[in-house]
N, CA, C and O atoms as CSV, one atom per row, in Angstrom:
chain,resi,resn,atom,element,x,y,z
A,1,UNK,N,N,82.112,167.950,-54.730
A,1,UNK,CA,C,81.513,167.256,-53.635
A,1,UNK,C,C,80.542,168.185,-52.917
A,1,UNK,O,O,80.759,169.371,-52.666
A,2,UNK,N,N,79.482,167.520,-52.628
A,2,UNK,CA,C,78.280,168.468,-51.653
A,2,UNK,C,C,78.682,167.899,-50.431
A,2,UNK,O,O,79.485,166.979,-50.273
A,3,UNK,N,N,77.959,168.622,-49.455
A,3,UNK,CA,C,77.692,169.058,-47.796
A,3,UNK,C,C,77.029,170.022,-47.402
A,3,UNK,O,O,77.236,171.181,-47.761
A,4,UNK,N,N,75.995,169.598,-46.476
A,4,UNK,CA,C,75.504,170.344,-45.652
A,4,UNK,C,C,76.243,170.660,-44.502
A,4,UNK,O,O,76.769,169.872,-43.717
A,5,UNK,N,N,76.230,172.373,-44.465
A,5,UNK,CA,C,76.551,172.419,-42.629
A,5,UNK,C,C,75.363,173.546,-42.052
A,5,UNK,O,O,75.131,174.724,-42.327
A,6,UNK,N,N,74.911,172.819,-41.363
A,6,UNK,CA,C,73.842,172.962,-40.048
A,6,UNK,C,C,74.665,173.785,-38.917
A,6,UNK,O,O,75.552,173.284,-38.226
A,7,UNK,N,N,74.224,175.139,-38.841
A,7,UNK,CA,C,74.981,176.016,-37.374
A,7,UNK,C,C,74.378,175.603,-36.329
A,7,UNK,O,O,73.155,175.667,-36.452
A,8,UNK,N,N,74.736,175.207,-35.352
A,8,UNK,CA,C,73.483,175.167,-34.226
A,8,UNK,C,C,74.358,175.671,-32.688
A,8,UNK,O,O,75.558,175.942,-32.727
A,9,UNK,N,N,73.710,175.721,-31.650
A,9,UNK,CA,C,74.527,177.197,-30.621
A,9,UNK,C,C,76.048,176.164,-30.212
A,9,UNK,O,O,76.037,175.028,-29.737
A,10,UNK,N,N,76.802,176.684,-30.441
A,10,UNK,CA,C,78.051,175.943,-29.465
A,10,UNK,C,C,78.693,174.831,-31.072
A,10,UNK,O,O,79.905,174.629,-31.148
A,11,UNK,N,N,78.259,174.561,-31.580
A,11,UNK,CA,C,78.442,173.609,-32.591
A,11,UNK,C,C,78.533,173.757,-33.827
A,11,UNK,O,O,77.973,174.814,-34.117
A,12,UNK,N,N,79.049,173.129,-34.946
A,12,UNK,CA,C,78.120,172.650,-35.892
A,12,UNK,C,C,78.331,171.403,-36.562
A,12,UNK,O,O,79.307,170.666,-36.412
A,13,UNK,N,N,77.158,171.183,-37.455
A,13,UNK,CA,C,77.237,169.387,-38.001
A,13,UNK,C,C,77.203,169.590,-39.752
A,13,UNK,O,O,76.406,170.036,-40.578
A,14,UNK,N,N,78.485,169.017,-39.755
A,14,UNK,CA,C,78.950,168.945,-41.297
A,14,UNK,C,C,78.382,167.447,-42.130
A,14,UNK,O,O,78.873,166.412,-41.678
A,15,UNK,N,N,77.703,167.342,-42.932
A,15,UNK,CA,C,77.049,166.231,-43.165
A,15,UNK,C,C,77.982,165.847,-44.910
A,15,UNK,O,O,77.606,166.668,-45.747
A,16,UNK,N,N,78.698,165.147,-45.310
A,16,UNK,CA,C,79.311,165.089,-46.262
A,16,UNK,C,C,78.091,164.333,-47.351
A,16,UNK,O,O,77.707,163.304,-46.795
A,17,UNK,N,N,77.459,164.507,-48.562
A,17,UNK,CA,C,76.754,163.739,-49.367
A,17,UNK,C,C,77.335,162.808,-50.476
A,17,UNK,O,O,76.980,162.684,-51.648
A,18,UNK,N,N,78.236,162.246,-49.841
A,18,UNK,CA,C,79.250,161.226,-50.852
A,18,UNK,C,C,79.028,159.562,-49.860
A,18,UNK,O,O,78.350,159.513,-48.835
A,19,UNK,N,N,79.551,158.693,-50.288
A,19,UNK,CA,C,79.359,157.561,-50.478
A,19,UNK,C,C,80.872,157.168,-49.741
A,19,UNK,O,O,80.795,156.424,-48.763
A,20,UNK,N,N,81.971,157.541,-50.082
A,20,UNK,CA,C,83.630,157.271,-49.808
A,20,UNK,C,C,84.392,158.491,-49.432
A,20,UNK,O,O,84.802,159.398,-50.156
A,21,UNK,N,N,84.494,158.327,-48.184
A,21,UNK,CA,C,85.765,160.235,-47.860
A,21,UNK,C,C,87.085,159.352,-48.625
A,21,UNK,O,O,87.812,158.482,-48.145
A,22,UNK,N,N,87.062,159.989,-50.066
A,22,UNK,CA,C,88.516,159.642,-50.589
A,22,UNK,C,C,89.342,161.013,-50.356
A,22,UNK,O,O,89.122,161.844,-49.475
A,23,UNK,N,N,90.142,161.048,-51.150
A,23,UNK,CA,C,91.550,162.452,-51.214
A,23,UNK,C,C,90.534,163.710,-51.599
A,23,UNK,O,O,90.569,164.683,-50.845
A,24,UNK,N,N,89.642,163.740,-52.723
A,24,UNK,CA,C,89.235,164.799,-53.093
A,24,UNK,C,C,88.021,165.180,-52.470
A,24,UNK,O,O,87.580,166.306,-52.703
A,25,UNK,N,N,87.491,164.507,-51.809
A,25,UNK,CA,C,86.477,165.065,-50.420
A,25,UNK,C,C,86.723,165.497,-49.361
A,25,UNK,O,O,86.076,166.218,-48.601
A,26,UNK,N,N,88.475,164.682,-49.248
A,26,UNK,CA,C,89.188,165.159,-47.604
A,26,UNK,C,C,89.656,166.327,-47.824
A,26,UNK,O,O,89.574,167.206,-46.966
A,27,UNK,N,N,90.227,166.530,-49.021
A,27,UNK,CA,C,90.582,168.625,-49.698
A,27,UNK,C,C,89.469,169.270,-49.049
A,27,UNK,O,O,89.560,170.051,-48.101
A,28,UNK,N,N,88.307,168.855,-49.677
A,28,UNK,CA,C,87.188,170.141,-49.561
A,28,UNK,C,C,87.077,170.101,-47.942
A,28,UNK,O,O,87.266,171.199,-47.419
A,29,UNK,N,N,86.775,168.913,-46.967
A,29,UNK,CA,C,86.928,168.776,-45.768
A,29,UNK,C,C,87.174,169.613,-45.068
A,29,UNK,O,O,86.518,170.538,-44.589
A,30,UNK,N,N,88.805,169.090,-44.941
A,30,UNK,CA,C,90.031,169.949,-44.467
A,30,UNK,C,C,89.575,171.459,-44.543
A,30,UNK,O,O,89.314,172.042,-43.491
A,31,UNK,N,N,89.454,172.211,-45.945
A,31,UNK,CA,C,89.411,173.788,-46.162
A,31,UNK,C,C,88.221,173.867,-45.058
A,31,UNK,O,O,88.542,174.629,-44.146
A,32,UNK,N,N,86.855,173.253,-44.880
A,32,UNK,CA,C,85.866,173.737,-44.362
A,32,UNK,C,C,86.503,173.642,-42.785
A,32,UNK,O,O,86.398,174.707,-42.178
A,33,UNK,N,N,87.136,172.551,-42.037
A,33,UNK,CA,C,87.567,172.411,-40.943
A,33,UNK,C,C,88.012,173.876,-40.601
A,33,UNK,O,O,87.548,174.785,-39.912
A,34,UNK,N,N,89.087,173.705,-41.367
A,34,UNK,CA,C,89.972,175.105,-41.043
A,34,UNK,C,C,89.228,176.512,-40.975
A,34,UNK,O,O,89.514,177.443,-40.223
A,35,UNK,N,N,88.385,176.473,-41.762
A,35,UNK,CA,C,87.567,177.963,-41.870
A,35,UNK,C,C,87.152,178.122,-41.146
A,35,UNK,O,O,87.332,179.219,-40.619
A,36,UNK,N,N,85.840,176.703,-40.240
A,36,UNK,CA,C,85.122,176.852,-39.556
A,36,UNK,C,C,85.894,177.593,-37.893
A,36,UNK,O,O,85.485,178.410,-37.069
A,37,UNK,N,N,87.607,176.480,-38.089
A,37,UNK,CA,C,87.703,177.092,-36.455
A,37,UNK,C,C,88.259,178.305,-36.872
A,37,UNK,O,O,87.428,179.132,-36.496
A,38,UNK,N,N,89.263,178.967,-37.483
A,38,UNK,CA,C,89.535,180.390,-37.536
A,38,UNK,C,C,88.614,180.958,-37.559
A,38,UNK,O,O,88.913,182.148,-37.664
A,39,UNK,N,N,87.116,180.760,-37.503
A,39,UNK,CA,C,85.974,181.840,-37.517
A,39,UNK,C,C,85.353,181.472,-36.091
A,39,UNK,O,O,84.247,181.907,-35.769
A,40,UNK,N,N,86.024,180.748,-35.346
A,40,UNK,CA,C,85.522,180.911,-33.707
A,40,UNK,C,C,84.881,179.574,-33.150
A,40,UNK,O,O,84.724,179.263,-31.969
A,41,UNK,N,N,84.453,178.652,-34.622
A,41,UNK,CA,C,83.991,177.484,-34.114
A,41,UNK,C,C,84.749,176.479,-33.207
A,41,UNK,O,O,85.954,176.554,-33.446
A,42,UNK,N,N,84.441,175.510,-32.192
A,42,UNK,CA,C,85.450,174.418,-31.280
A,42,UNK,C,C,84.912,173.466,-31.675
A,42,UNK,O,O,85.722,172.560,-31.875
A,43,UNK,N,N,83.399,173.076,-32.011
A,43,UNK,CA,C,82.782,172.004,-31.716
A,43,UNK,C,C,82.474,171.829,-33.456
A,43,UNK,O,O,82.260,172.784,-34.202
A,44,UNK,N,N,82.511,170.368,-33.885
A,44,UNK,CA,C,82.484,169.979,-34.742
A,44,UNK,C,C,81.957,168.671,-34.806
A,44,UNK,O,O,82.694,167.837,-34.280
A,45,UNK,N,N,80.549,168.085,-35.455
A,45,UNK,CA,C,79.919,167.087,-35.586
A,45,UNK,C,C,79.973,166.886,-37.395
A,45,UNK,O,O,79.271,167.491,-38.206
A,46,UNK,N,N,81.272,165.610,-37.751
A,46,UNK,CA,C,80.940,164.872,-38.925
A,46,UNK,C,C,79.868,163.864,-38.830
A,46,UNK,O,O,79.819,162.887,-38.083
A,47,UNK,N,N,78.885,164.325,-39.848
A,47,UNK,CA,C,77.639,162.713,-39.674
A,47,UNK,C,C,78.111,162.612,-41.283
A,47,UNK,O,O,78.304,163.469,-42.146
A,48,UNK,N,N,78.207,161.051,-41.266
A,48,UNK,CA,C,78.786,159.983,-41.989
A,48,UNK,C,C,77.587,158.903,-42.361
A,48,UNK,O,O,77.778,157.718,-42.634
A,49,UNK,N,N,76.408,159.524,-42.315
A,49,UNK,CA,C,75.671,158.622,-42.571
A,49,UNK,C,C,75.364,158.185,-44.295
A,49,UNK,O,O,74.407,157.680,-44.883
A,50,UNK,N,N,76.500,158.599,-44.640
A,50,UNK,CA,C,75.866,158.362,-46.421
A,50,UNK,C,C,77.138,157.778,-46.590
A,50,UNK,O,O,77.401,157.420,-47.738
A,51,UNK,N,N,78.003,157.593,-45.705
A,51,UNK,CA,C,79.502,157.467,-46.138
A,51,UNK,C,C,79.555,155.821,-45.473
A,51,UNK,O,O,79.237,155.308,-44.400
A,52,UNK,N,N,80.153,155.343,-46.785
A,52,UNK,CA,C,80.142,153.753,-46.963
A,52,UNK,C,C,81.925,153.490,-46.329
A,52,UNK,O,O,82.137,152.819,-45.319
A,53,UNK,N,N,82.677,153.932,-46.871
A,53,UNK,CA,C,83.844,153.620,-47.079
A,53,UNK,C,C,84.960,154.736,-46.827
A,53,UNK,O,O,84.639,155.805,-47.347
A,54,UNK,N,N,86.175,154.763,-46.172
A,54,UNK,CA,C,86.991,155.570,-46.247
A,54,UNK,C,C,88.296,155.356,-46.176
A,54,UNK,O,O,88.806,154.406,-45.582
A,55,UNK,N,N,88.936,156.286,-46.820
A,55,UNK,CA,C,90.688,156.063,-47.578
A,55,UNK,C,C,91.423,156.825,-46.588
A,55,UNK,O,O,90.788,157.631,-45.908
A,56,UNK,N,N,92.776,156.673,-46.392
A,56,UNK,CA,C,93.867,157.169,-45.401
A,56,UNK,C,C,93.606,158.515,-45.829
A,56,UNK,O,O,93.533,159.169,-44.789
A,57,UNK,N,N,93.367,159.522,-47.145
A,57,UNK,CA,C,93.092,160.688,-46.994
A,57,UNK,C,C,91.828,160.999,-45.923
A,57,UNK,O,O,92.063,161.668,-44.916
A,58,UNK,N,N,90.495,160.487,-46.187
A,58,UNK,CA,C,89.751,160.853,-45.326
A,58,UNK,C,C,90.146,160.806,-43.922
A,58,UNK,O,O,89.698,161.642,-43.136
A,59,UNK,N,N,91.033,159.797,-43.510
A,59,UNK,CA,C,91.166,159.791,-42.585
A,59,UNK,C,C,91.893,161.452,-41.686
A,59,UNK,O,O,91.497,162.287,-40.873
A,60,UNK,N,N,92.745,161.251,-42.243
A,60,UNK,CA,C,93.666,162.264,-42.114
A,60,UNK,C,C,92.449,163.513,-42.112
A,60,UNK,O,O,92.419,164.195,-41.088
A,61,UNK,N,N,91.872,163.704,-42.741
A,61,UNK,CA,C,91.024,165.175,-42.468
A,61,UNK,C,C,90.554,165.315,-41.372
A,61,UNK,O,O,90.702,166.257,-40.594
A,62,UNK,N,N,89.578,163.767,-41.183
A,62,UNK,CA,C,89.261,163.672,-39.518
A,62,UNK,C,C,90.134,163.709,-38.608
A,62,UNK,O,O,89.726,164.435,-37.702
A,63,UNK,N,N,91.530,163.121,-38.311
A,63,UNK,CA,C,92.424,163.863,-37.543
A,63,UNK,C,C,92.944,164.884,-37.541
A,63,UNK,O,O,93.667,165.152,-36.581
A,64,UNK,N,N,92.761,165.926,-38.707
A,64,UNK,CA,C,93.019,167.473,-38.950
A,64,UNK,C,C,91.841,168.160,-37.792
A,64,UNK,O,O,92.101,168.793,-36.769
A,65,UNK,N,N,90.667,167.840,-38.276
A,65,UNK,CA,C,89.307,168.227,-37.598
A,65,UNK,C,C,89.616,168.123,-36.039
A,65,UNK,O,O,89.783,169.026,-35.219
A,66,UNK,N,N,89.646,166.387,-35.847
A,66,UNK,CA,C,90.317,166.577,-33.875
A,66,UNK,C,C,91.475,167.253,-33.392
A,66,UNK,O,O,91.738,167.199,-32.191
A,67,UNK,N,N,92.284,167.958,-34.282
A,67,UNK,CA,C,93.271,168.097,-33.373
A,67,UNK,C,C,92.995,170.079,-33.333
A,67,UNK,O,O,93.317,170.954,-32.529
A,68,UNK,N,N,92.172,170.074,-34.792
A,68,UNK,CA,C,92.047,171.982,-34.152
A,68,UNK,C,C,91.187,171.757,-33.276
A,68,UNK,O,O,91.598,172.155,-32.186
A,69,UNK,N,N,89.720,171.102,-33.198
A,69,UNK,CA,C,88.902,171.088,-32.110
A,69,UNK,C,C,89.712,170.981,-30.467
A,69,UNK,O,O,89.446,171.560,-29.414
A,70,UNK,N,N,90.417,170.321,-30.700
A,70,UNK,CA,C,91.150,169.979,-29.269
A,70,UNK,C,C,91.621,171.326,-29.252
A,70,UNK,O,O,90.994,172.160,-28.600
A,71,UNK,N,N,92.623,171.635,-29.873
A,71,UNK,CA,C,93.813,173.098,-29.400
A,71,UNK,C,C,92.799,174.145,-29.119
A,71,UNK,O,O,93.319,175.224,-28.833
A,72,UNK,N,N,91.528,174.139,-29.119
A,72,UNK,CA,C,90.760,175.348,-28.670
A,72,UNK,C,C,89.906,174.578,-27.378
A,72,UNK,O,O,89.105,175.274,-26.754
A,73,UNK,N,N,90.028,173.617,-27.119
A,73,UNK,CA,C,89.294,173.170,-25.966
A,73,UNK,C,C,88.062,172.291,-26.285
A,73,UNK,O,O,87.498,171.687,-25.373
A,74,UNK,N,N,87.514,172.185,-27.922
A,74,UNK,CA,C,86.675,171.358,-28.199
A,74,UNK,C,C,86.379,170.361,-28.575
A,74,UNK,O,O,87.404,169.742,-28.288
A,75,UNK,N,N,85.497,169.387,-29.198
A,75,UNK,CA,C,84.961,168.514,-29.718
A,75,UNK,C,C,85.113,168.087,-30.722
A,75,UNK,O,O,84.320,168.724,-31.415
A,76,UNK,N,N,85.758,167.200,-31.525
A,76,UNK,CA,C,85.239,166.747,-32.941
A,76,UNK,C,C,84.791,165.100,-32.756
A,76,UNK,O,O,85.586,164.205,-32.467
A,77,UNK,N,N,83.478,164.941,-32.968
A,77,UNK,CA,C,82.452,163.786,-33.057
A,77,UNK,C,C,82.290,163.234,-34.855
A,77,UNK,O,O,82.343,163.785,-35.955
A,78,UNK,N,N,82.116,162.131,-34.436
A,78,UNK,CA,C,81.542,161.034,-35.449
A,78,UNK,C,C,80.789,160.635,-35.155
A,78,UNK,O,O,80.760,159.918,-34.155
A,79,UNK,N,N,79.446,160.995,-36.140
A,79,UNK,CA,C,78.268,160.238,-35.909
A,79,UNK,C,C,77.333,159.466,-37.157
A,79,UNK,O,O,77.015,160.101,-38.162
A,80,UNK,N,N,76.987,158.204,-36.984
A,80,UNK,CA,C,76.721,157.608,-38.093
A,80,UNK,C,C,77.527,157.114,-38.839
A,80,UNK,O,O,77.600,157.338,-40.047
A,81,UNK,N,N,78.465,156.128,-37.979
A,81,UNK,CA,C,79.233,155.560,-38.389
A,81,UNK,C,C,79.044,154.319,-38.835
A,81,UNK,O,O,78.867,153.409,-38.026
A,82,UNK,N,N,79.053,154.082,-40.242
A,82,UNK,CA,C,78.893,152.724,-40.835
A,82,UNK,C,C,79.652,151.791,-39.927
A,82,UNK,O,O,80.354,152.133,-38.975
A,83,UNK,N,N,79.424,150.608,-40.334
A,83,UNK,CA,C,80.299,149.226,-39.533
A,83,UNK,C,C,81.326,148.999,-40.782
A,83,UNK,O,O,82.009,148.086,-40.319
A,84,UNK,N,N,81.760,149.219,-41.844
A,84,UNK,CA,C,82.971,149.378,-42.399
A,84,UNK,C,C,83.677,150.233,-42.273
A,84,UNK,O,O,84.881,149.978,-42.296
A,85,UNK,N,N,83.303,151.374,-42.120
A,85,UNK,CA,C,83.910,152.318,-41.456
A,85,UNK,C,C,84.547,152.373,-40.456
A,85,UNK,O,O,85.696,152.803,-40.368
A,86,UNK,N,N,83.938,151.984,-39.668
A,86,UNK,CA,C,84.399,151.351,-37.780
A,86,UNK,C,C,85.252,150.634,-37.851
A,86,UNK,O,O,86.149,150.684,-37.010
A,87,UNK,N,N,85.279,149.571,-39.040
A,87,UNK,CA,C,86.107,148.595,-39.358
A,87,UNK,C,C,87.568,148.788,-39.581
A,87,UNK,O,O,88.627,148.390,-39.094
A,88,UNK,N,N,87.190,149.512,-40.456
A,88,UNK,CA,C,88.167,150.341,-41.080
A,88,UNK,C,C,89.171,151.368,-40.120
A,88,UNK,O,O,90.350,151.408,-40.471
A,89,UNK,N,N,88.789,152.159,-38.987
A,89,UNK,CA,C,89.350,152.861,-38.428
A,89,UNK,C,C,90.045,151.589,-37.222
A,89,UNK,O,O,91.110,151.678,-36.610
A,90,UNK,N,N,89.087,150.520,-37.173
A,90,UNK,CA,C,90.169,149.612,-35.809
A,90,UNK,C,C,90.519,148.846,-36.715
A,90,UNK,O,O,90.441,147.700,-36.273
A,91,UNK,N,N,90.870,148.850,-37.764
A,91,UNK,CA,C,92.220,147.836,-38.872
A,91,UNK,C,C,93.563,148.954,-38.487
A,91,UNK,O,O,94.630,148.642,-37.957
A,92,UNK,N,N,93.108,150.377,-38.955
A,92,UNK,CA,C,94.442,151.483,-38.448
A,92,UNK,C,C,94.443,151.606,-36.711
A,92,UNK,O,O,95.335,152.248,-36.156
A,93,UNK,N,N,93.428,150.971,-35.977
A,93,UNK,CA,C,93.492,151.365,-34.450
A,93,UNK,C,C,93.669,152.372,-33.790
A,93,UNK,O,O,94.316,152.660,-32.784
A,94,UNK,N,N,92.644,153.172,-34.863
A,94,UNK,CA,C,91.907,154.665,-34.394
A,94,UNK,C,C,90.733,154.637,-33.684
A,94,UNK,O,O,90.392,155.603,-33.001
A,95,UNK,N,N,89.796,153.208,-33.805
A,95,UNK,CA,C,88.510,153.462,-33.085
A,95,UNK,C,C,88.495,153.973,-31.729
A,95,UNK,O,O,87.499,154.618,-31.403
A,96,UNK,N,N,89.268,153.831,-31.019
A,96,UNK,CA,C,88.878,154.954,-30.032
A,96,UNK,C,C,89.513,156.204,-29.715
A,96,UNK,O,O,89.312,156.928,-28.740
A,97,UNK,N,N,90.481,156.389,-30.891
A,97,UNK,CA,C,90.888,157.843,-30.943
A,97,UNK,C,C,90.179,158.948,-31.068
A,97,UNK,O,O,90.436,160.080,-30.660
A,98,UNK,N,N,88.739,158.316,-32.002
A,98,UNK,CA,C,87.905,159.351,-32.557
A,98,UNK,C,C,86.820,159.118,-31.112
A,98,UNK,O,O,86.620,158.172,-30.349
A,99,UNK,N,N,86.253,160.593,-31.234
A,99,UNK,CA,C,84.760,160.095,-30.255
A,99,UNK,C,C,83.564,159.980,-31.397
A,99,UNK,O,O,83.487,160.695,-32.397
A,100,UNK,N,N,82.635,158.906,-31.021
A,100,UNK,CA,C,81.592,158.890,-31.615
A,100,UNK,C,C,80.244,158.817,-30.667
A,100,UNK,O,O,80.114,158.605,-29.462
A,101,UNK,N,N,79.324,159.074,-31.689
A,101,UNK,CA,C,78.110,158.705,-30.859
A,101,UNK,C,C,77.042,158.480,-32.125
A,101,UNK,O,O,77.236,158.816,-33.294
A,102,UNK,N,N,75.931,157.860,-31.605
A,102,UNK,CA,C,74.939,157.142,-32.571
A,102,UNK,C,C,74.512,158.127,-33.854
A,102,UNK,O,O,74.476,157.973,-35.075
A,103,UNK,N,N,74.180,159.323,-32.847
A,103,UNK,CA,C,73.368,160.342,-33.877
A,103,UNK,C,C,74.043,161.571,-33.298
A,103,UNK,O,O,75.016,161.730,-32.561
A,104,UNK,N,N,73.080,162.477,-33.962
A,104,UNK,CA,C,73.835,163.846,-33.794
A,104,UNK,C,C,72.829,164.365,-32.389
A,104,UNK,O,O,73.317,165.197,-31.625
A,105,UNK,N,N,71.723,163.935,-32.180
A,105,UNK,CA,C,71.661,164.516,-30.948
A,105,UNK,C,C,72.357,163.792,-29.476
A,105,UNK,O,O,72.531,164.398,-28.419
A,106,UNK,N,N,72.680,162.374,-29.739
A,106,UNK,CA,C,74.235,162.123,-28.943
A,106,UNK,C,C,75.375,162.759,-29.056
A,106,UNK,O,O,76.024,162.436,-28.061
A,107,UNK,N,N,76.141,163.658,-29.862
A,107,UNK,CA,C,76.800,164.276,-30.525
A,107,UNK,C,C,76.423,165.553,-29.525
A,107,UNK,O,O,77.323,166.060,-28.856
A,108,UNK,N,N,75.457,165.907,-29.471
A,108,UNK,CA,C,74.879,167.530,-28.887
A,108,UNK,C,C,75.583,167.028,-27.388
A,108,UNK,O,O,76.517,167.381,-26.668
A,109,UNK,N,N,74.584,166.046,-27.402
A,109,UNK,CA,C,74.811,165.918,-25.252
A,109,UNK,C,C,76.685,165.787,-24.749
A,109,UNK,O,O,77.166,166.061,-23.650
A,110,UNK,N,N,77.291,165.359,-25.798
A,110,UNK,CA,C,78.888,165.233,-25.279
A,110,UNK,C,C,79.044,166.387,-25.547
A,110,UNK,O,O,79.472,166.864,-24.496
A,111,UNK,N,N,78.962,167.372,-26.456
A,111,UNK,CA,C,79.299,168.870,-26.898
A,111,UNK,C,C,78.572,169.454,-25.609
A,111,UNK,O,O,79.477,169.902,-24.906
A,112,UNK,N,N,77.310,169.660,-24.961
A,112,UNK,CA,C,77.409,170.339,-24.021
A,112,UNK,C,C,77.752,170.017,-22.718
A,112,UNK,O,O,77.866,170.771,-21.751
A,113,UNK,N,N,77.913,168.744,-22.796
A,113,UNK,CA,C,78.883,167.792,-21.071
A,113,UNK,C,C,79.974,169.028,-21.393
A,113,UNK,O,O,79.917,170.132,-20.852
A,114,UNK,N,N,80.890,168.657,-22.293
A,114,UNK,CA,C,81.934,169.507,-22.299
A,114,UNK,C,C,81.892,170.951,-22.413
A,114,UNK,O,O,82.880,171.571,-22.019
A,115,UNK,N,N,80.878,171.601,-22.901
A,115,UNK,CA,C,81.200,173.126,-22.477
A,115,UNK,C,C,80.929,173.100,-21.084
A,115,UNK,O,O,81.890,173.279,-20.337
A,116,UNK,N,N,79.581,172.874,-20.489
A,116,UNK,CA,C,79.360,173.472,-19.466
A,116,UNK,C,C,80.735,173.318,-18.250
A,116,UNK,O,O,81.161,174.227,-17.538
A,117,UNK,N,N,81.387,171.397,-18.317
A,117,UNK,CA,C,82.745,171.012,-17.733
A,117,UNK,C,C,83.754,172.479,-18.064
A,117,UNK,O,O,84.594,172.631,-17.177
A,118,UNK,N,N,83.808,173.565,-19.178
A,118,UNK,CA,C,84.612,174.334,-19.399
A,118,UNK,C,C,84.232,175.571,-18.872
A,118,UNK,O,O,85.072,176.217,-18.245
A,119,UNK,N,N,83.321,175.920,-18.996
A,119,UNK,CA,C,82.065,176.927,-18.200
A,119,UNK,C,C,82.920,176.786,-16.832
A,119,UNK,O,O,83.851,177.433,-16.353
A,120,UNK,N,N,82.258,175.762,-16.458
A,120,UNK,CA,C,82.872,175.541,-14.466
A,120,UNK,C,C,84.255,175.649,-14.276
A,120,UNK,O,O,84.633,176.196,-13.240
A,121,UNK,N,N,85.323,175.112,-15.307
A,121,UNK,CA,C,86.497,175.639,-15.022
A,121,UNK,C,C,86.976,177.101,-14.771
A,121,UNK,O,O,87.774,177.776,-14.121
A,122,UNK,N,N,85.857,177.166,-15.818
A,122,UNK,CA,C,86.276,178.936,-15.879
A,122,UNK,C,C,85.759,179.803,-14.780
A,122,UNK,O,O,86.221,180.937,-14.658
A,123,UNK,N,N,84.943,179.412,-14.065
A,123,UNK,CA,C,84.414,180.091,-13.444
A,123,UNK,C,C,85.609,179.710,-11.896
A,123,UNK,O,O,85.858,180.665,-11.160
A,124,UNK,N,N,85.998,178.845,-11.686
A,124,UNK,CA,C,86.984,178.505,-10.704
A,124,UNK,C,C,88.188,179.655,-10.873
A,124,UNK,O,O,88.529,180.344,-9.912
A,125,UNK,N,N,88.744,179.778,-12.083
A,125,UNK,CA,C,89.769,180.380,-11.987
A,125,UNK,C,C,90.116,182.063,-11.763
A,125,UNK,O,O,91.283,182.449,-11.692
């Protein structure tokens, strides 16, 4: 399976080039998730714009992805989300578990709402 990942400051956007997140795309997924945050990353943008269809494995990667993003204080976004897809996640009644936004530069503006919101905490304490 191919993917692009795009570094950009505070972020990055993993672009999967498949058609269906089945089991053997959510493997490769998953490993990149994990690498990315043990190497310091929080913020994580999946764009799904080539992605037609997805299986309870894919799913599961994307809740792998939100829940390290969360335990460090960050982001994991969906962007370019097909309408079967969407479909698909409120048949399991995940659609609003996940955050999404249209594109990836909607994707940017919630990634920096939330640092700078973390910025100011920090600076309080």
């Amino acid at each position: 399976m191919k993917f692009t990942v795009e570094k950009g400051e505070r972020f990055v956007v993993i672009e999967p080039h498949v058609t269906c997140l089945d089991g053997e795309v959510a493997d490769k997924l998953k490993g990149e998730f994990m690498l990315l945050n043990t190497g310091g990353q929080r913020n994580i943008v999946l764009d799904i714009n080539q992605v037609r269809s997805a299986d309870e494995d894919g799913l599961r990667a994307g809740l792998l992805a939100r829940r390290l993003c969360k335990s460090v204080g960050g982001l994991f976004i969906l962007v370019n989300v097909h309408e079967d897809v969407f479909s698909y996640l409120k048949t399991v009644r995940l659609e609003s578990y996940f955050k999404m936004a249209d594109d990836v530069e909607g994707a940017k503006d919630m990634i920096f709402g939330n640092e700078l919101r973390l910025d100011l905490r920090g600076e309080e304490e």
